[in-house]
PQR file with spaces between the fields and no chain letter, atoms N, CA, C, O and H, PARSE charges and radii, in Angstrom:
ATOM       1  N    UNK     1       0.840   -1.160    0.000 -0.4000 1.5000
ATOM       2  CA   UNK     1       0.000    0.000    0.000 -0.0000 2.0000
ATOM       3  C    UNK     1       0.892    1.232    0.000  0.5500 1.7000
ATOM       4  O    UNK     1       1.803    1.370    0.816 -0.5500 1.4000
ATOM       5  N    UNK     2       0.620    2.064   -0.880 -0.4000 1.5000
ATOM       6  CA   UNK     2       1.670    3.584   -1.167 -0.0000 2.0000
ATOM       7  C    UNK     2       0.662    4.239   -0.163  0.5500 1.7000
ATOM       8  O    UNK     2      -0.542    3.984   -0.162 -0.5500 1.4000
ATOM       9  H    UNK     2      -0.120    1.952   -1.543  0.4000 1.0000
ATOM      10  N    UNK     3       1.446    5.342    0.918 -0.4000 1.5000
ATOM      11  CA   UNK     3       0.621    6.022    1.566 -0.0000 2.0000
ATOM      12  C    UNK     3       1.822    7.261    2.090  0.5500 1.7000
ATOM      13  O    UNK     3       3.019    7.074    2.308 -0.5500 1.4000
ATOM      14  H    UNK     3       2.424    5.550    0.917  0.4000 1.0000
ATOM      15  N    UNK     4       1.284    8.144    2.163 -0.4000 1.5000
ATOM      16  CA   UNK     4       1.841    9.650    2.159 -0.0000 2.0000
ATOM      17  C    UNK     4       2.428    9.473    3.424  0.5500 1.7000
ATOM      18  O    UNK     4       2.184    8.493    4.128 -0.5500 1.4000
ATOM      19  H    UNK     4       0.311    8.295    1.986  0.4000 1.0000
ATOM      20  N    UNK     5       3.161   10.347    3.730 -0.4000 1.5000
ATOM      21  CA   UNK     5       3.540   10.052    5.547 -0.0000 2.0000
ATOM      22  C    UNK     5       2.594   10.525    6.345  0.5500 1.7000
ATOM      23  O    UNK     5       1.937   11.422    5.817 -0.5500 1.4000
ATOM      24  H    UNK     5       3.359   11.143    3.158  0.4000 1.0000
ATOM      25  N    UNK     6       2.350   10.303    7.209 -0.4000 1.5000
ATOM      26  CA   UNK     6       1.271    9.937    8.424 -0.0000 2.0000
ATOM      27  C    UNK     6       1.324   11.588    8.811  0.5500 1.7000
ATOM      28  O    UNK     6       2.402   12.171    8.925 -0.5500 1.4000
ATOM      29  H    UNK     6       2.884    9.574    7.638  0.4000 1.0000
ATOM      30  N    UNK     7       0.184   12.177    8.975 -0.4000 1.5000
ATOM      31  CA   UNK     7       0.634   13.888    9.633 -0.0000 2.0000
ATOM      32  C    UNK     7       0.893   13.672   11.262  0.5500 1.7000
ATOM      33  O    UNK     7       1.321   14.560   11.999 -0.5500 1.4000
ATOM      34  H    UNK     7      -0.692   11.703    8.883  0.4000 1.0000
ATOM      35  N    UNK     8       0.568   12.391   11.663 -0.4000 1.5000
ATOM      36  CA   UNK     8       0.437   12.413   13.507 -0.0000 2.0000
ATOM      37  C    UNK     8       1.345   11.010   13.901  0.5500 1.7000
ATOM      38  O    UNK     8       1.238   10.095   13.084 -0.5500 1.4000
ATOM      39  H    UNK     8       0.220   11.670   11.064  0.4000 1.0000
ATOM      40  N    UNK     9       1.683   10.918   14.355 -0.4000 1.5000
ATOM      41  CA   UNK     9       1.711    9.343   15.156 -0.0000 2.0000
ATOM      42  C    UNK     9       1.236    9.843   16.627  0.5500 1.7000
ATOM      43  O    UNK     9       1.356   10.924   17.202 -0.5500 1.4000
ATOM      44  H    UNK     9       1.770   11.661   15.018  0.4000 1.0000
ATOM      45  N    UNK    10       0.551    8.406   17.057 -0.4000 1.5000
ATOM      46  CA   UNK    10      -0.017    8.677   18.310 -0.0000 2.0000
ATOM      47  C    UNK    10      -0.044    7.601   19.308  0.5500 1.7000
ATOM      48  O    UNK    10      -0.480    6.568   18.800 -0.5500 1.4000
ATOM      49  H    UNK    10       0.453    7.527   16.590  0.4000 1.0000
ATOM      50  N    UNK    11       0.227    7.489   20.392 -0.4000 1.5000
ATOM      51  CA   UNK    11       0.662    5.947   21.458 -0.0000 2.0000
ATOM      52  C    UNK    11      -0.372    6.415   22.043  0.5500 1.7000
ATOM      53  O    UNK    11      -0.773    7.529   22.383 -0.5500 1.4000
ATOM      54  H    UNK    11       0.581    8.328   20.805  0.4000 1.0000
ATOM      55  N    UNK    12      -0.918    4.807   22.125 -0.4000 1.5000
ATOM      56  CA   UNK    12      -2.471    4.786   23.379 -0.0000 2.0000
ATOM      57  C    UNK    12      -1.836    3.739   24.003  0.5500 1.7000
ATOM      58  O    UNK    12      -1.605    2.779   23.267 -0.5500 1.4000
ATOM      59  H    UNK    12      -0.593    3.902   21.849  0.4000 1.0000
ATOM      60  N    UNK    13      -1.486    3.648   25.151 -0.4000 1.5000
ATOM      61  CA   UNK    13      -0.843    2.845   26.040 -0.0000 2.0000
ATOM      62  C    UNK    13       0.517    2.273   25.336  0.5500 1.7000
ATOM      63  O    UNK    13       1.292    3.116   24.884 -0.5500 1.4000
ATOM      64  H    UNK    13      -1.674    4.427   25.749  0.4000 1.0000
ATOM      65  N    UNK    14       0.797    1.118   25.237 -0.4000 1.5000
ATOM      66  CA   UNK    14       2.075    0.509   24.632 -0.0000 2.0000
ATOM      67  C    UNK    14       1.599    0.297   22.610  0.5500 1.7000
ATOM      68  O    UNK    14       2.001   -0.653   21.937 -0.5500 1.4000
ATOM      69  H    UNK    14       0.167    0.434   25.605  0.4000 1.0000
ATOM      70  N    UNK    15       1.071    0.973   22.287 -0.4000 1.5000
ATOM      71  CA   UNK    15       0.676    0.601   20.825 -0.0000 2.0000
ATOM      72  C    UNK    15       0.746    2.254   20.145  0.5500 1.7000
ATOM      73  O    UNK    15       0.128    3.233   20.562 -0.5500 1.4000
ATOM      74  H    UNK    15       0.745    1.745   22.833  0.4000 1.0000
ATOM      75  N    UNK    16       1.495    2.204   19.231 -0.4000 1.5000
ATOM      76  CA   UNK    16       1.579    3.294   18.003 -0.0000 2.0000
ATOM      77  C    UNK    16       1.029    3.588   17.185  0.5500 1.7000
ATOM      78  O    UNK    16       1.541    2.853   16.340 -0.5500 1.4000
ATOM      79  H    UNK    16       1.997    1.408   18.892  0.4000 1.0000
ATOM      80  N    UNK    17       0.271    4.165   16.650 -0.4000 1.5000
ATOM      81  CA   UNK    17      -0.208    4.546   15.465 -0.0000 2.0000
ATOM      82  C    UNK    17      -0.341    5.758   14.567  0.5500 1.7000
ATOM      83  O    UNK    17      -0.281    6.900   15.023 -0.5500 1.4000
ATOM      84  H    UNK    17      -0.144    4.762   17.337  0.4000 1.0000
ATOM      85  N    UNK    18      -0.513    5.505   13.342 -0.4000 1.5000
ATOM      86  CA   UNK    18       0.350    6.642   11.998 -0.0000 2.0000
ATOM      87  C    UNK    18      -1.410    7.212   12.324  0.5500 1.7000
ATOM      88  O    UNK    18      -2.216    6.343   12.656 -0.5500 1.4000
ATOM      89  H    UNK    18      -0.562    4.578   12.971  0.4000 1.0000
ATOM      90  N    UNK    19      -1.787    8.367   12.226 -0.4000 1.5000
ATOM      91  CA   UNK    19      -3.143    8.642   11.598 -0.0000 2.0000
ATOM      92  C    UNK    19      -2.757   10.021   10.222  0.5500 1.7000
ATOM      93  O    UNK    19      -1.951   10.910    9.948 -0.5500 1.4000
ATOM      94  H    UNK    19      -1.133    9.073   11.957  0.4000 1.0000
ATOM      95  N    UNK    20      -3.909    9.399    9.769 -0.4000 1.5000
ATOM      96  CA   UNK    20      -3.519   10.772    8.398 -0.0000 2.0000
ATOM      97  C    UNK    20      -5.533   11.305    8.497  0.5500 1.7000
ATOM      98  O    UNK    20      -6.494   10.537    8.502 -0.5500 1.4000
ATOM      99  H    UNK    20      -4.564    8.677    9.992  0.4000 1.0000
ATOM     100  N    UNK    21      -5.537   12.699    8.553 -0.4000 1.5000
ATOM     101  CA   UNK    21      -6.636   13.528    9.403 -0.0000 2.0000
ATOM     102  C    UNK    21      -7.180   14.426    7.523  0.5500 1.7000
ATOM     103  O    UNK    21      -6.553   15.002    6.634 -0.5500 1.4000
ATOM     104  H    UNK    21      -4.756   13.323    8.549  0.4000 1.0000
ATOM     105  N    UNK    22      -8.540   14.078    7.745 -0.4000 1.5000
ATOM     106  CA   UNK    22      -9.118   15.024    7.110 -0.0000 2.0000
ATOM     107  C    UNK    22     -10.267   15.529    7.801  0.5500 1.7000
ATOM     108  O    UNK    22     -10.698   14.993    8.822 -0.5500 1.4000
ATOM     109  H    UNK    22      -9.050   13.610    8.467  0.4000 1.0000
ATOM     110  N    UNK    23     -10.975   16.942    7.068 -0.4000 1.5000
ATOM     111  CA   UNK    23     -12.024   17.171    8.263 -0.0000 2.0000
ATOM     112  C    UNK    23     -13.123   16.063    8.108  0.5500 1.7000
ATOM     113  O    UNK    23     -13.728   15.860    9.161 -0.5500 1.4000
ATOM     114  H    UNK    23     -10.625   17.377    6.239  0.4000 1.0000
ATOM     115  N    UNK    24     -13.491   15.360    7.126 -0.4000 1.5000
ATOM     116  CA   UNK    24     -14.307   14.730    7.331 -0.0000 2.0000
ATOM     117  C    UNK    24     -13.774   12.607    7.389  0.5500 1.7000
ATOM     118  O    UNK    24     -14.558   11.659    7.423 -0.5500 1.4000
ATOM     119  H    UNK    24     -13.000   15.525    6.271  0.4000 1.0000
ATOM     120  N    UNK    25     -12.582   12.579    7.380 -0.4000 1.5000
ATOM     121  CA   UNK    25     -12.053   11.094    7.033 -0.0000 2.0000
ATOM     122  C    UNK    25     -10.940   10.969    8.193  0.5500 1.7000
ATOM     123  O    UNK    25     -10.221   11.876    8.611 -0.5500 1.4000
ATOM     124  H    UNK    25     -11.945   13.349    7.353  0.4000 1.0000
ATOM     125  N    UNK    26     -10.966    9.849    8.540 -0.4000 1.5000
ATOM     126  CA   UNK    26      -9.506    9.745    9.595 -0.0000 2.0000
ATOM     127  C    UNK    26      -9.163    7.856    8.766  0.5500 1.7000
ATOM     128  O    UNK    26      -9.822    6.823    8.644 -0.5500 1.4000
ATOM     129  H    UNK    26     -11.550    9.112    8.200  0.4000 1.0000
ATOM     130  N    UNK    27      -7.678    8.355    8.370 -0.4000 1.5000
ATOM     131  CA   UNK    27      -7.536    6.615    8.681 -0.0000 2.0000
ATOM     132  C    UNK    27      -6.064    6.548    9.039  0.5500 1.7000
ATOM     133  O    UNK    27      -5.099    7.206    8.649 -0.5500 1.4000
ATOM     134  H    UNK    27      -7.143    9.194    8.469  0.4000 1.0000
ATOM     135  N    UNK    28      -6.238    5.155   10.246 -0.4000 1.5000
ATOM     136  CA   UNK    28      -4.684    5.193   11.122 -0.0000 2.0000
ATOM     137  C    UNK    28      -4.558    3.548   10.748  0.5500 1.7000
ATOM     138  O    UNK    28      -5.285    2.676   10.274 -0.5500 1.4000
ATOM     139  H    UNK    28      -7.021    4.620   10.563  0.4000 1.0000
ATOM     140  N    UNK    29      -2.964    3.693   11.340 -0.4000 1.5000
ATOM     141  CA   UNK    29      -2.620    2.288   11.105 -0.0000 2.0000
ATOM     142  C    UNK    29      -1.594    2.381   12.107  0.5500 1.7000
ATOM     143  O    UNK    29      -0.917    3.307   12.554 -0.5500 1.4000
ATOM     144  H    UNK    29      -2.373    4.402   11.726  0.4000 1.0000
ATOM     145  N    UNK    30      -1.730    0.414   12.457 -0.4000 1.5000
ATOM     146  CA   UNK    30      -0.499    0.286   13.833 -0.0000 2.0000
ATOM     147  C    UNK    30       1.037    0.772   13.133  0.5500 1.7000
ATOM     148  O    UNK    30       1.446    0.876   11.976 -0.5500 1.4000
ATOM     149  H    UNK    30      -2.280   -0.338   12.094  0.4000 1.0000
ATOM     150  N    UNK    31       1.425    0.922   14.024 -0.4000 1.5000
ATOM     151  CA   UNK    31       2.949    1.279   13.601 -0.0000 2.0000
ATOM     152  C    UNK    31       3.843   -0.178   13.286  0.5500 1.7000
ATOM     153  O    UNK    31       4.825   -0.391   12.576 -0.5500 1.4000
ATOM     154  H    UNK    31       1.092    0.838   14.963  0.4000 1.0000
ATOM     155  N    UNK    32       2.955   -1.115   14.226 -0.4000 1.5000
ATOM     156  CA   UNK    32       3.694   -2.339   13.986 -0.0000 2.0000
ATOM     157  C    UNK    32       3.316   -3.462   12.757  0.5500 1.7000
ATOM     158  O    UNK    32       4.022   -4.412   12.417 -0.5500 1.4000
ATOM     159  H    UNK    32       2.157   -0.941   14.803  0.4000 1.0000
ATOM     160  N    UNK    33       1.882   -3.038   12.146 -0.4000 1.5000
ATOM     161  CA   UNK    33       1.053   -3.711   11.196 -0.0000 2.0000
ATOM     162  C    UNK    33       1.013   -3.052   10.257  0.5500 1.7000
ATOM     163  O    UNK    33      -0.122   -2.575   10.264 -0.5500 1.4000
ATOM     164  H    UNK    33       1.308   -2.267   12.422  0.4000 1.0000
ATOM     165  N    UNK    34       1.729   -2.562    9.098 -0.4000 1.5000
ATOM     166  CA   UNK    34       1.446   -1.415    8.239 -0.0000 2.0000
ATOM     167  C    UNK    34       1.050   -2.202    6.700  0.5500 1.7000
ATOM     168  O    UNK    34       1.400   -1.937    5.550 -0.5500 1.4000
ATOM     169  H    UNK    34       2.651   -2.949    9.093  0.4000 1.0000
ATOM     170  N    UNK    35       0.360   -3.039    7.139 -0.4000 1.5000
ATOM     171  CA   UNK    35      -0.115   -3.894    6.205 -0.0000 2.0000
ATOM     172  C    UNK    35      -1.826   -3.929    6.253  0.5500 1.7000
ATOM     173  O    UNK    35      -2.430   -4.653    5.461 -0.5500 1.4000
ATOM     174  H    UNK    35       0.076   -3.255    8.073  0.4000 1.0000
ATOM     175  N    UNK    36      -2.418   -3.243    7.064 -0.4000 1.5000
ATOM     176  CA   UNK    36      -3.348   -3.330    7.224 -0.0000 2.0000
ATOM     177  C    UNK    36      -4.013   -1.272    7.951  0.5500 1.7000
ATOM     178  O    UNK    36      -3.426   -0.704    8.872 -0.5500 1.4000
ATOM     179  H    UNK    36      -1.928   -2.654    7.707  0.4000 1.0000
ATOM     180  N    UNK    37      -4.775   -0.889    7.490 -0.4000 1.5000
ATOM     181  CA   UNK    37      -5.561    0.574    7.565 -0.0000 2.0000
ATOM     182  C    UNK    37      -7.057    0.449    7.974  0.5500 1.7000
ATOM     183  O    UNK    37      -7.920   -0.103    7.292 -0.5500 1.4000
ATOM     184  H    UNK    37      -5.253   -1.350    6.742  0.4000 1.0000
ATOM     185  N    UNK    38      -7.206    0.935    8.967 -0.4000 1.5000
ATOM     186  CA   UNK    38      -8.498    1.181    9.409 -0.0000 2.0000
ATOM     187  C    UNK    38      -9.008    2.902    9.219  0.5500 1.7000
ATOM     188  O    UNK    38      -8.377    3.924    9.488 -0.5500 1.4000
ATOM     189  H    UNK    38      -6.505    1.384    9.520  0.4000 1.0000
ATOM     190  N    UNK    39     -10.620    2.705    8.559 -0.4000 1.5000
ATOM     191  CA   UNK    39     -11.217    4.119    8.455 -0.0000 2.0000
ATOM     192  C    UNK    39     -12.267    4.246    9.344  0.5500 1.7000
ATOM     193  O    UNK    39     -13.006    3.268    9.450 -0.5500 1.4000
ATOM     194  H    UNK    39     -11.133    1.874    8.341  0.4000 1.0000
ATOM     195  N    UNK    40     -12.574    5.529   10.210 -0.4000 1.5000
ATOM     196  CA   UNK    40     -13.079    5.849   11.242 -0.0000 2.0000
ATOM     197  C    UNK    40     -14.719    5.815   10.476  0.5500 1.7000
ATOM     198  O    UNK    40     -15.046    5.742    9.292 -0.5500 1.4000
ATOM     199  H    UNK    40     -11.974    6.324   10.124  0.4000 1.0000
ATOM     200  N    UNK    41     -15.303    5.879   11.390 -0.4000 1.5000
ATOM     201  CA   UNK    41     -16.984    6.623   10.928 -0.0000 2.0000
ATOM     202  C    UNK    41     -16.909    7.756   11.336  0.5500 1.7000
ATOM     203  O    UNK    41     -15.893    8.147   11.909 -0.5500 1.4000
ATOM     204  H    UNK    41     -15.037    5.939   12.353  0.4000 1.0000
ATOM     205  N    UNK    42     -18.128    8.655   11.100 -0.4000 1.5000
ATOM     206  CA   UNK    42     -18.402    9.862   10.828 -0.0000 2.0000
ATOM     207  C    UNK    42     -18.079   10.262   12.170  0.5500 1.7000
ATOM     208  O    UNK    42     -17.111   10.991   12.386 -0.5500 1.4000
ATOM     209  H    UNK    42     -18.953    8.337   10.634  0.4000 1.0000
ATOM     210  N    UNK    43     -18.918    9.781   13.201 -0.4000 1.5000
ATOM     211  CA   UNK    43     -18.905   10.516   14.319 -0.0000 2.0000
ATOM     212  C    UNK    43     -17.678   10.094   15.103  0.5500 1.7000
ATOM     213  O    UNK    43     -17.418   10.674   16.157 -0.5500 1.4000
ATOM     214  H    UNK    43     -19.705    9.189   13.025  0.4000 1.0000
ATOM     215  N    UNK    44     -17.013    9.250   14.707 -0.4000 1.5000
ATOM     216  CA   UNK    44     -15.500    8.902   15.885 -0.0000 2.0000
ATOM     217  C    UNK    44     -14.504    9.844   14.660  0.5500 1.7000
ATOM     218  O    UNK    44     -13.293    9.684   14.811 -0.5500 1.4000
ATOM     219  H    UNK    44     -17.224    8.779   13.851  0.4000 1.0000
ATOM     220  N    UNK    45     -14.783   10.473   13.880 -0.4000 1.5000
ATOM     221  CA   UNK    45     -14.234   11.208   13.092 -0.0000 2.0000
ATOM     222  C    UNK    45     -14.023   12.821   13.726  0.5500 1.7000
ATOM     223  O    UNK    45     -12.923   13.367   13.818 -0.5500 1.4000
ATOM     224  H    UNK    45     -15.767   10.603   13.757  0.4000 1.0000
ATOM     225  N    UNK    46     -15.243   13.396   14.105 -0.4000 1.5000
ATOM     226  CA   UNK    46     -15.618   14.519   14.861 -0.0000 2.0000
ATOM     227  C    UNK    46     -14.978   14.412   16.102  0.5500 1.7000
ATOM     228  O    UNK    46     -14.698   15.437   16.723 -0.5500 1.4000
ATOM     229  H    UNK    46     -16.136   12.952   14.030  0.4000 1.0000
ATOM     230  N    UNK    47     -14.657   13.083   16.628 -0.4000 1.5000
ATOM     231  CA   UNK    47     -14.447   12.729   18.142 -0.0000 2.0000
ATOM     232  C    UNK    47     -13.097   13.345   17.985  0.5500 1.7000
ATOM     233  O    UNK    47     -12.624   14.330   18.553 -0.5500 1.4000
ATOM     234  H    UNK    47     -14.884   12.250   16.124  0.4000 1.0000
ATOM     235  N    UNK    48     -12.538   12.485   17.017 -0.4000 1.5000
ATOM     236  CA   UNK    48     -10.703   12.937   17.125 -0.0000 2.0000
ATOM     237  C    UNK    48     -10.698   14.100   16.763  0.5500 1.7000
ATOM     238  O    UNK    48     -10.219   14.800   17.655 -0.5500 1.4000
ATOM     239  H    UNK    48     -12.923   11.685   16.555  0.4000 1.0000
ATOM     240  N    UNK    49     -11.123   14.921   15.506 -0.4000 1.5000
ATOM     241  CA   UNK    49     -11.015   16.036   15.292 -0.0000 2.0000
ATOM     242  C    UNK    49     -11.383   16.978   16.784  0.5500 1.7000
ATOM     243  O    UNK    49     -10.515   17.770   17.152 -0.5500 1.4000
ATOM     244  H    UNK    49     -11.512   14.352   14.781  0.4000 1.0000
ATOM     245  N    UNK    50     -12.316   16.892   17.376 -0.4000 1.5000
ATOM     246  CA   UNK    50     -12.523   17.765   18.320 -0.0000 2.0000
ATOM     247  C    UNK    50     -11.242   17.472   19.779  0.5500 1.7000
ATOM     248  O    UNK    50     -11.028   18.262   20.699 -0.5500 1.4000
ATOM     249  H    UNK    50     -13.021   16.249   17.077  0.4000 1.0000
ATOM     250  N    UNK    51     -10.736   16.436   19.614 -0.4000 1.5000
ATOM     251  CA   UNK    51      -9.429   16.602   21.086 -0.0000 2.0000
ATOM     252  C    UNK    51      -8.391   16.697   20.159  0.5500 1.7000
ATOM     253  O    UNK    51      -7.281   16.913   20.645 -0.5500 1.4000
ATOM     254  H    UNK    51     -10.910   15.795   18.866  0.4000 1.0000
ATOM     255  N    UNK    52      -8.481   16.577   18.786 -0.4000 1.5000
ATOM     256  CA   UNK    52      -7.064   17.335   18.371 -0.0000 2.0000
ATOM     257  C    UNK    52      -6.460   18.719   18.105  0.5500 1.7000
ATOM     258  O    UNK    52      -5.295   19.115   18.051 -0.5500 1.4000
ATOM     259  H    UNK    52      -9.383   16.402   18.391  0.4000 1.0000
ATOM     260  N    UNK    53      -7.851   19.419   17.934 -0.4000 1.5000
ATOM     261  CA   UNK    53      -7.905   21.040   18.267 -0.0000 2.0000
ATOM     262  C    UNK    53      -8.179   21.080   19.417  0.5500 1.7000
ATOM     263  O    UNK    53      -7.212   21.748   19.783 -0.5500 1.4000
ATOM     264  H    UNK    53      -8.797   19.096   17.978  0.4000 1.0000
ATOM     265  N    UNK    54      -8.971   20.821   20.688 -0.4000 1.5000
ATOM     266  CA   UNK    54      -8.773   20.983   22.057 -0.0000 2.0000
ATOM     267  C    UNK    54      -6.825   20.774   22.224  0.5500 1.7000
ATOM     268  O    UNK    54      -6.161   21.796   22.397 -0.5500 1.4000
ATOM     269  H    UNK    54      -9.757   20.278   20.391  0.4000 1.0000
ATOM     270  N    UNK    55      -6.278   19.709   22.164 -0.4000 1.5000
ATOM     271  CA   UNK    55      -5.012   19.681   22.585 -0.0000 2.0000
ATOM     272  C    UNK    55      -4.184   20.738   22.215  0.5500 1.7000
ATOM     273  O    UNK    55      -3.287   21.086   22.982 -0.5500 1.4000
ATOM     274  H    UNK    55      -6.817   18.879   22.024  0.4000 1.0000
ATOM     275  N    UNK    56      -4.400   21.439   20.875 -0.4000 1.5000
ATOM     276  CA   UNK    56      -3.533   22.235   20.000 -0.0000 2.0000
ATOM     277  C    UNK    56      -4.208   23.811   20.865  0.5500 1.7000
ATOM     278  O    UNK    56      -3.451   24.769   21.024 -0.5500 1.4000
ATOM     279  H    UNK    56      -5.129   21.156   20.251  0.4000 1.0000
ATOM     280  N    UNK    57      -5.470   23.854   21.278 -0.4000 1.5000
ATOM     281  CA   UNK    57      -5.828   25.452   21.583 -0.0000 2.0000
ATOM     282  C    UNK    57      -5.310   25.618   22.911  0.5500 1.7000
ATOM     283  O    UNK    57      -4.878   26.732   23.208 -0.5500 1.4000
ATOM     284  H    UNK    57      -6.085   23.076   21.148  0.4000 1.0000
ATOM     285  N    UNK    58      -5.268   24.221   24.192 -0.4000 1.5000
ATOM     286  CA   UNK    58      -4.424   24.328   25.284 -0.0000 2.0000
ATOM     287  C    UNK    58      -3.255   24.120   25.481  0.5500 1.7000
ATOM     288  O    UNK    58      -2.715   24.517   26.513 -0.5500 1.4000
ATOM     289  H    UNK    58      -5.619   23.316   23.950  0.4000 1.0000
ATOM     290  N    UNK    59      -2.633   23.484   24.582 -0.4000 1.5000
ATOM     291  CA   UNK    59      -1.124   23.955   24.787 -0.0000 2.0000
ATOM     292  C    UNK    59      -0.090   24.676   25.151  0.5500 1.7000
ATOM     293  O    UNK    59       0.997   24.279   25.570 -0.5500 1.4000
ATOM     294  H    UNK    59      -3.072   23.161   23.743  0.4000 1.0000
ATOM     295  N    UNK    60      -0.451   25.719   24.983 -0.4000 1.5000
ATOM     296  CA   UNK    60       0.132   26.939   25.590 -0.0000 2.0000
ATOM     297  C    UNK    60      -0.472   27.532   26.583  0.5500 1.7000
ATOM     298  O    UNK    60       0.016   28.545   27.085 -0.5500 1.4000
ATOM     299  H    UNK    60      -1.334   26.041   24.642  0.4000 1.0000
């Protein structure tokens, strides 16, 4: 699978993952399985989008 570089990587406990973010599409993949891509639904789409601008507006 040809795929652009990942705009995020992200660790949820001991597991990695590439995500590549549109406003309406998310699809991530393990860091350790890159043979395989999962695509979000609509509303776990909104989910990430909304704590990835929460994280980015509290940051500072």
């Amino acid at each position: 699978m040809n795929m652009t570089n990942p705009e995020y990587r992200v660790n949820i406990g001991e597991n990695g993952y590439f995500l590549w973010v549109d406003e309406d599409a998310i699809t991530l993949m393990n860091v350790k399985d890159t043979h395989m891509i999962c695509t979000l639904t609509e509303l776990s789409v909104k989910l990430v989008n909304d704590e990835i601008a929460n994280y980015y507006t509290n940051k500072n």
